[in-house]
C-alpha positions in Angstrom: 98.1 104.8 91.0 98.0 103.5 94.6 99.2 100.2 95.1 95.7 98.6 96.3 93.7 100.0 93.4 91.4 97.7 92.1 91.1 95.2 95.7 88.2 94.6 97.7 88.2 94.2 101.3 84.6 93.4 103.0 84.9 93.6 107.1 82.9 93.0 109.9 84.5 94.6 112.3 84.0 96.4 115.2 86.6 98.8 117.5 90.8 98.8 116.3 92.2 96.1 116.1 91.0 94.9 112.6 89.5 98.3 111.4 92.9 99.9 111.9 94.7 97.1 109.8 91.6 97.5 106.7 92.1 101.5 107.4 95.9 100.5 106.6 95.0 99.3 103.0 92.2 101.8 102.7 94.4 104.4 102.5 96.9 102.2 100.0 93.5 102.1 97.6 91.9 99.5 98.4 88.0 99.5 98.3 87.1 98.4 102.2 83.2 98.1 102.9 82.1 97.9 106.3 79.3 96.1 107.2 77.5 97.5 110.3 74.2 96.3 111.7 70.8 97.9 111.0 70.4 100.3 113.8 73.6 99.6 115.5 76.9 100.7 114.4 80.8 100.0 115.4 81.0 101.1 119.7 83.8 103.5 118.1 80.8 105.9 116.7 80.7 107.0 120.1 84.4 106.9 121.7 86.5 109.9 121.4 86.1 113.8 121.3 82.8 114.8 119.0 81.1 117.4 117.2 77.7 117.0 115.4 77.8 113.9 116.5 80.5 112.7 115.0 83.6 111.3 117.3 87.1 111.9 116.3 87.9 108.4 117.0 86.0 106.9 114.3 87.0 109.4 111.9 90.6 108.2 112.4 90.6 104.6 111.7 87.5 104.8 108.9 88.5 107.3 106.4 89.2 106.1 102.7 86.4 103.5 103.5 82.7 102.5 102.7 79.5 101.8 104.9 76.7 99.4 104.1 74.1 98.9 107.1 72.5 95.4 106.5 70.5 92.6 109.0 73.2 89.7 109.2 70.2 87.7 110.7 67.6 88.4 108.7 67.6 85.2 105.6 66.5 87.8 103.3 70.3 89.3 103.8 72.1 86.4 102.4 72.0 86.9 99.1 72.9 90.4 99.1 75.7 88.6 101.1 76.4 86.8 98.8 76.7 88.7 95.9 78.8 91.4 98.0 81.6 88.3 99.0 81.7 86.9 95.4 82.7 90.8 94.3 85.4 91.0 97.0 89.2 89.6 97.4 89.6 89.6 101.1 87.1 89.2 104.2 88.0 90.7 107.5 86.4 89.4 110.7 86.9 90.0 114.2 84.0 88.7 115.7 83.5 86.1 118.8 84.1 82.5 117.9 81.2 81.0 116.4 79.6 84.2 115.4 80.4 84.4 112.0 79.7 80.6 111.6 75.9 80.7 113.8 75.3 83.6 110.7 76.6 81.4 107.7 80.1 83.5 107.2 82.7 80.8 108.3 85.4 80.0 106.4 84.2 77.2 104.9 80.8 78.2 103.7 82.5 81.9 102.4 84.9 79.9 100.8 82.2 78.1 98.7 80.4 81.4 97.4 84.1 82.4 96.7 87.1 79.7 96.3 89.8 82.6 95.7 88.7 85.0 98.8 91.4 85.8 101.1 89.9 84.8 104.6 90.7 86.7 107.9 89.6 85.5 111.3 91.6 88.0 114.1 90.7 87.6 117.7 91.8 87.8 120.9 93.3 83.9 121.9 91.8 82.0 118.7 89.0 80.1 117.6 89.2 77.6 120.6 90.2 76.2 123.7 91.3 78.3 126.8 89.6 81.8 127.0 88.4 81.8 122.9 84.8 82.7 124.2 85.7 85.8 126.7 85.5 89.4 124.9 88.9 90.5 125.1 89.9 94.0 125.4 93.1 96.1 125.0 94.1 95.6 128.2 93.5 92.1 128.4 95.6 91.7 126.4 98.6 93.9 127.7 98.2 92.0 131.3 98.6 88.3 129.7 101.0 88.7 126.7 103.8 90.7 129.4 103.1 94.2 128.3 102.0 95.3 131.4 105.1 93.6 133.1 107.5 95.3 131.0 105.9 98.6 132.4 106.4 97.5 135.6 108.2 100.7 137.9 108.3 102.0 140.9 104.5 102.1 141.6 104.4 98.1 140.1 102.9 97.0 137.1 101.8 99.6 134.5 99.3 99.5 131.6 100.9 101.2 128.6 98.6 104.6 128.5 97.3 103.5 124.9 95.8 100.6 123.1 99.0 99.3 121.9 97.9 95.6 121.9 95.0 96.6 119.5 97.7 98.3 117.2 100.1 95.5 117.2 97.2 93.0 115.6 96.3 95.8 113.2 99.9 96.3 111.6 100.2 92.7 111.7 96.7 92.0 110.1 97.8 94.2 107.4 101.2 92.7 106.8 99.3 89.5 106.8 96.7 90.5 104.0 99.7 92.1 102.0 101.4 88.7 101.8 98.0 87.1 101.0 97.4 89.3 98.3 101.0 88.9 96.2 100.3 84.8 97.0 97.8 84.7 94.9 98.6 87.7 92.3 101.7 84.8 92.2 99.4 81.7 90.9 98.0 80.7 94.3 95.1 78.5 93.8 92.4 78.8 96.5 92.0 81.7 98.9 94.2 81.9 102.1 92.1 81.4 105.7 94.8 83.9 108.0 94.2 83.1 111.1 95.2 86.1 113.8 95.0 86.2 117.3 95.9 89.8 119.7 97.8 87.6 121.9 100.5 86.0 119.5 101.0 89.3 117.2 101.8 91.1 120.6 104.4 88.2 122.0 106.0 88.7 118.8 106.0 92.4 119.2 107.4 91.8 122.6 109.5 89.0 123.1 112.9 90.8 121.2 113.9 92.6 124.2 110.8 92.3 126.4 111.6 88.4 126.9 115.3 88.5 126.2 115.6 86.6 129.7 113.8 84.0 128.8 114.6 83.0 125.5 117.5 80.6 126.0 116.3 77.3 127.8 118.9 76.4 130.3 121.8 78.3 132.2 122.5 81.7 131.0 123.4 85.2 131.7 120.7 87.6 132.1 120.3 90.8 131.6 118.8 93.8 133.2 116.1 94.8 130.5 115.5 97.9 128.3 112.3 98.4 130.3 113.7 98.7 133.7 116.1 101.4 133.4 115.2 103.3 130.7 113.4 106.5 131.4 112.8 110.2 130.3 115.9 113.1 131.5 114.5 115.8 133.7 116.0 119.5 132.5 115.7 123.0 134.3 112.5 123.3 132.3 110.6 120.0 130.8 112.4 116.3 129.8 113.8 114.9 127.4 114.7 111.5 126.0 118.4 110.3 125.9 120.3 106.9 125.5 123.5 105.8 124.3 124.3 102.5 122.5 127.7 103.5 120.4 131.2 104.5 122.1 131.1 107.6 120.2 127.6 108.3 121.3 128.6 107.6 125.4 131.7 109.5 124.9 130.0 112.5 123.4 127.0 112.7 126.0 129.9 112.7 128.7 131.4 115.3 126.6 128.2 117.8 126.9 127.6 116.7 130.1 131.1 117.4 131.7 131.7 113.7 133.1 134.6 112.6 130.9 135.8 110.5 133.4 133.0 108.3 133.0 134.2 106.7 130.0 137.1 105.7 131.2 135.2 103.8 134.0 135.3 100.3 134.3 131.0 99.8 134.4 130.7 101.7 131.1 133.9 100.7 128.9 131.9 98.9 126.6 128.2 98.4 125.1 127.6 95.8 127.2 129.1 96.9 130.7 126.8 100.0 129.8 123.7 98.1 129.4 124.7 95.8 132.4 124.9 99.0 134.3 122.2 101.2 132.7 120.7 102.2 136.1 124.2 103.8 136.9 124.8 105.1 133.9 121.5 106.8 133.5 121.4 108.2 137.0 124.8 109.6 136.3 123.5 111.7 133.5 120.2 112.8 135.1 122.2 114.5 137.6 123.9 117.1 135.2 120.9 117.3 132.3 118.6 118.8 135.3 121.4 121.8 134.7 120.5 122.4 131.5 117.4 124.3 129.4 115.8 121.6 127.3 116.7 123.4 124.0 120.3 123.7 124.6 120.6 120.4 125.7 119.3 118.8 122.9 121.1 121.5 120.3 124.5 120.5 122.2 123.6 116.4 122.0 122.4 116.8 118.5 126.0 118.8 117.2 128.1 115.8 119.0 126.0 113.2 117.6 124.2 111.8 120.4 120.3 110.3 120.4 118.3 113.3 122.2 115.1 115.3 121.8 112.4 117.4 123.7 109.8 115.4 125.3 106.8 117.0 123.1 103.5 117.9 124.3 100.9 117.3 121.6 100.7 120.9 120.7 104.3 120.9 120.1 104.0 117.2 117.8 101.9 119.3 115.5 104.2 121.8 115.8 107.4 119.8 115.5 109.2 120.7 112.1 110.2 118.0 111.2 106.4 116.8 110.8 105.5 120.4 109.8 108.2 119.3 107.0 107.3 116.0 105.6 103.5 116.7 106.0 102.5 114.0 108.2 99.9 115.5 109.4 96.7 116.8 107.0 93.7 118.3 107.3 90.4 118.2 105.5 87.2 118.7 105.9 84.2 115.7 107.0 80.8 116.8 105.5 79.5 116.5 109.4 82.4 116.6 111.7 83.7 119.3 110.0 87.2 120.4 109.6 89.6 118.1 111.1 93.2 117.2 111.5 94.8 113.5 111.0 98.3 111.4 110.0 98.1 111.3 106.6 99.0 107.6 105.7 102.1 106.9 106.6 103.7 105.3 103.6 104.9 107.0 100.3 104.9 105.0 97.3 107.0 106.3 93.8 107.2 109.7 96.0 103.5 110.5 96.1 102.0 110.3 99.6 98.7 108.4 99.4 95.3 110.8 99.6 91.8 111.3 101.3 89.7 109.5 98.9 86.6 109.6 101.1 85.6 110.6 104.8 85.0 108.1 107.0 81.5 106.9 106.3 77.8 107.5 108.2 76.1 104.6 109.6 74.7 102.5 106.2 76.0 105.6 104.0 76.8 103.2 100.6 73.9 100.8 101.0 72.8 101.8 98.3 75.6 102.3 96.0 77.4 99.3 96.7 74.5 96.7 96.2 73.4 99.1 93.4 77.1 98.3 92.0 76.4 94.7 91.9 73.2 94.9 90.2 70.2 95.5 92.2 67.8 98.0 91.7 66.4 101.1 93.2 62.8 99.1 93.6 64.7 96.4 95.2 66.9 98.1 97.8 63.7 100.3 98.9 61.8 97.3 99.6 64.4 95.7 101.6 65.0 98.6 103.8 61.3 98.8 104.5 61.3 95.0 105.8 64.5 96.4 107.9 66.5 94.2 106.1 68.9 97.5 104.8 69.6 100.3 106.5 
């Protein structure tokens, strides 16, 4: 059985950030409804490669899931709403300050239809003060939490080349939700409110290595960081990546790469001369793996027990054995999209790899099903989608 069986998560949410961390639990068996407006679905319907109209994007983050396609404005909504929130565990939200509240779905008046619902409120700087009322993007977020700093090379600043910061509040969302969950399967009275915001869950991501310069308040001695040295190894015939933390790992890299006169030198004698003196060190090694074809390098810097592998193209990640091994990534087919190709979820629990319960969902595709679920009847539903109230 997976290990969400049996929960109900009911989001309104738009984009990555928070359907990413719902598509977490999806695919761990939860039930996750998303509630999309009549007419107007989630922007991420249209982002990403498509066929028949269907984008690979969306498919990604919304398999395993539900879709309901209901008026949030329209009074004649609420107590559908209402119903639908009383039935679920945990609401997921990642709208605009004050959106949720100007349509009646703030904590407090959720937590009166339904004293036990885990709330979730995830935005980009929090419910007030400084910024709470901008929309905040991906990058946004990378230029003011130091992501984009840590990038920073010859050319200056960098954006990381993919929404990271999104991905960071997702995992964390999803941790947070987890912890809400066993809380109360514990004896917690009364639902959590989780409050979330893009910014902290990424200077938390950050700070352990990215901010290692300015996390003791005072004098100290800094440190180049990992970011500013760190960098791919050019071969005869691609790249690949490299690094060396242990003594036995240094000394065996010097070994395949003939400098064994670098260990005894004074800059790289121990771990932290070598990370004092990264730059050196690394420039002394991509002098002599330029010599080498990729494939021997790595076979040579794998046998002596040093950190190395190609620099993959993504034909060669689906190719990679190691994933062609543990299965990680699946196909199936989408009733429109067709046949496609994903991760399959990432964790195995008692040695069974959670499945593809369902495709990720058409615009509105479980109105029916869901409401019908909690009661309502065919006569019902088909008059509220002809006052637009469904769609």
């Amino acid at each position: 059985m997976e290990p969400l069986q049996g929960i109900r998560i009911v989001e309104l949410t738009t984009n990555v950030a928070a359907p990413m961390g719902t598509l977490m639990l999806a695919d761990q068996g939860a039930d996750v409804i998303r509630i999309e407006q009549v007419g107007a679905g989630d922007p991420a319907r249209a982002v990403g490669a498509v066929r028949n109209g269907v984008t690979s994007y969306y498919l990604s983050l919304n398999r395993n899931k539900r879709a309901i396609s209901i008026d949030l404005k329209d009074p004649r909504s609420r107590p559908l709403m209402a119903d639908l929130l009383r039935s679920a565990d945990v609401f997921v939200h990642n709208t605009r300050p004050g959106v949720v509240e100007r349509l009646n779905y703030g904590y407090d008046a959720v937590h009166a239809l339904n004293p036990d619902l885990i709330y979730v409120s995830l935005s980009g700087f929090g419910p007030d003060g400084p910024g709470a009322e901008n929309r905040v993007y991906d990058l946004v977020i990378q230029a003011v939490s130091g992501m984009v700093r840590v990038q920073t090379g010859s050319h200056g600043p960098e954006f990381v080349k993919n929404i990271v910061c999104d991905k960071v509040a997702a995992v964390t969302a999803a941790q947070a939700i987890s912890s809400a969950l066993l809380a109360r399967e514990r004896g917690r009275v009364g639902g959590h409110h989780v409050e979330l915001t893009m910014l902290e869950a990424n200077l938390s991501f950050l700070w352990h290595d990215g901010f290692w310069n300015h996390s003791f308040v005072g004098e100290f001695e800094k440190k180049p960081l990992i970011s500013e040295f760190i960098s791919t190894m050019p071969t005869a015939d691609g790249h690949v990546a490299m690094f060396t933390v242990g003594d036995h790992e240094f000394a065996g890299a010097c070994d395949v790469l003939d400098c064994r006169e670098l260990v005894k030198d004074a800059r790289f004698k121990t771990v932290t001369d070598r990370f004092a003196n990264a730059h050196a060190m690394m420039a002394e090694f991509k002098h002599r793996t330029v010599g080498f074809a990729t494939d021997d390098l790595v076979a040579r810097m794998e046998k002596a027990q040093v950190p190395c592998a190609k620099v993959n193209d993504f034909e060669d990640v689906i190719a990679d054995p190691r994933v062609i091994h543990r299965g990680s990534i699946i196909e199936y087919d989408h009733p429109v999209g067709g046949r496609v190709r994903q991760p399959r979820p990432a964790a195995i629990f008692d040695r069974e790899p959670c499945g593809i319960r369902l495709p990720a969902p058409a615009l509105g595709e479980h109105t029916d099903e869901v409401f019908s679920g909690l009661g309502y009847g065919k006569a019902e539903l088909a008059e509220l989608r002809d006052a637009g109230v469904l769609g």
